[in-house]
PASEPA-743889 format. One record per residue (C-alpha): x, y, z; residue number from 1; residue in three letters. Coordinates in nm, 3 decimals, decimal comma. Last residue first. Example, Ala and Ser with C-alpha at 12.3 -4.5 7.8 and 13.67 -1.06 7.14 Angstrom:
// PASEPA-743889
<x->1,367 y->-0,106 z->0,714 i->2 aa->SER>;
<x->1,230 y->-0,450 z->0,780 i->1 aa->ALA>;
END
This chain:
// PASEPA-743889
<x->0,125 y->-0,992 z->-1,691 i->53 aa->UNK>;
<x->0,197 y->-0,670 z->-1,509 i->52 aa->UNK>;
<x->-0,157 y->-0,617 z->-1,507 i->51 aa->UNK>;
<x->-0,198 y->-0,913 z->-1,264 i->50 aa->UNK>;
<x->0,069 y->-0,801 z->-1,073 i->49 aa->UNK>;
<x->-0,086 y->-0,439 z->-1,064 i->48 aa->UNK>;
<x->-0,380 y->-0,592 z->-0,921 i->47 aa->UNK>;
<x->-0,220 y->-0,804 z->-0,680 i->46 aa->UNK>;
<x->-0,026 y->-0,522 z->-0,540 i->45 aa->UNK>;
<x->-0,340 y->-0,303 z->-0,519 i->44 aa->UNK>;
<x->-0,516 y->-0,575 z->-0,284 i->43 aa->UNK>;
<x->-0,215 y->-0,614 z->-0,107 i->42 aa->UNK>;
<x->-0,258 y->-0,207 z->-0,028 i->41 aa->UNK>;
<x->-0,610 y->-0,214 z->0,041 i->40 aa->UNK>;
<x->-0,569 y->-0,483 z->0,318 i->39 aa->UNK>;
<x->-0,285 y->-0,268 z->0,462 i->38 aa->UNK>;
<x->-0,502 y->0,021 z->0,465 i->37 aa->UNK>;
<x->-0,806 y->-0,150 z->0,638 i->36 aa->UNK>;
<x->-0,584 y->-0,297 z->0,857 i->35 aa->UNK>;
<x->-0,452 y->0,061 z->1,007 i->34 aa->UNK>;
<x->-0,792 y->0,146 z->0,982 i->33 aa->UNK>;
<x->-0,964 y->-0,051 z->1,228 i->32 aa->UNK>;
<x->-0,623 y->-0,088 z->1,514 i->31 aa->UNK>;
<x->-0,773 y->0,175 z->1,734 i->30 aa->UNK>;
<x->-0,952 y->0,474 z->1,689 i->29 aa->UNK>;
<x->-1,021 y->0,588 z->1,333 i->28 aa->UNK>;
<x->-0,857 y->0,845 z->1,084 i->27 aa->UNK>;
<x->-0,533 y->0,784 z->1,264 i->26 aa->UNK>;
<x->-0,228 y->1,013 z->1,324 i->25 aa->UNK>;
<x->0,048 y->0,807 z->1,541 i->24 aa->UNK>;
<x->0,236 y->0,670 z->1,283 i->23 aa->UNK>;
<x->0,325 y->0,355 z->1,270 i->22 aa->UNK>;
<x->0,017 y->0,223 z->1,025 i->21 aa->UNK>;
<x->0,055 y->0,545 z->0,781 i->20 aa->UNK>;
<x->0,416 y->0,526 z->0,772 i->19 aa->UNK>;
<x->0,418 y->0,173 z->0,607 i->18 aa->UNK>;
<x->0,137 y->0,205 z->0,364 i->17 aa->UNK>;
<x->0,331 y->0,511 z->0,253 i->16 aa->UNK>;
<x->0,627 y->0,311 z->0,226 i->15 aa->UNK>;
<x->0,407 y->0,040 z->0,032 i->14 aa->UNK>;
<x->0,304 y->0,232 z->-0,219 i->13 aa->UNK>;
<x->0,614 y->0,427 z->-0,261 i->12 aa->UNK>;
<x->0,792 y->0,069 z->-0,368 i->11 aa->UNK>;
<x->0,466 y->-0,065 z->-0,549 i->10 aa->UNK>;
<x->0,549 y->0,277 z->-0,767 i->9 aa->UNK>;
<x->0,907 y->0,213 z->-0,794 i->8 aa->UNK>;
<x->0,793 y->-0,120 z->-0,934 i->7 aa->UNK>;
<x->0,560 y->-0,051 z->-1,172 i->6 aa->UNK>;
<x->0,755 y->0,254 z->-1,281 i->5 aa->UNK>;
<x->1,101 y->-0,004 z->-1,368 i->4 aa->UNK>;
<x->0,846 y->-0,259 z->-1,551 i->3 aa->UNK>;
<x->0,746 y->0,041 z->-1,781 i->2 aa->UNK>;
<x->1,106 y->0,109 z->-1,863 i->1 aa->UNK>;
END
């Protein structure tokens, strides 16, 4: 069951991850934050795999 969580939550993580970069709201100009985000968001992927383990 906990394995099923993990990855619905890795799932919503990386939707959200996904709507924040296309959309056109930005907390910085230009392409800064949109990496920023993405970066954070393997980095919490490889921690929960790591976990996981």
């Amino acid at each position: 069951m906990e394995n099923s969580s993990n990855n619905g939550m890795k799932v919503l993580v990386a939707f959200l991850i996904f709507l924040y970069v296309i959309s056109p709201i930005d907390a910085v100009q230009g392409p800064i934050d949109d990496v920023i985000v993405v970066l954070m968001g393997i980095s919490m992927n490889k921690n929960k795999k790591g976990d996981d383990e």
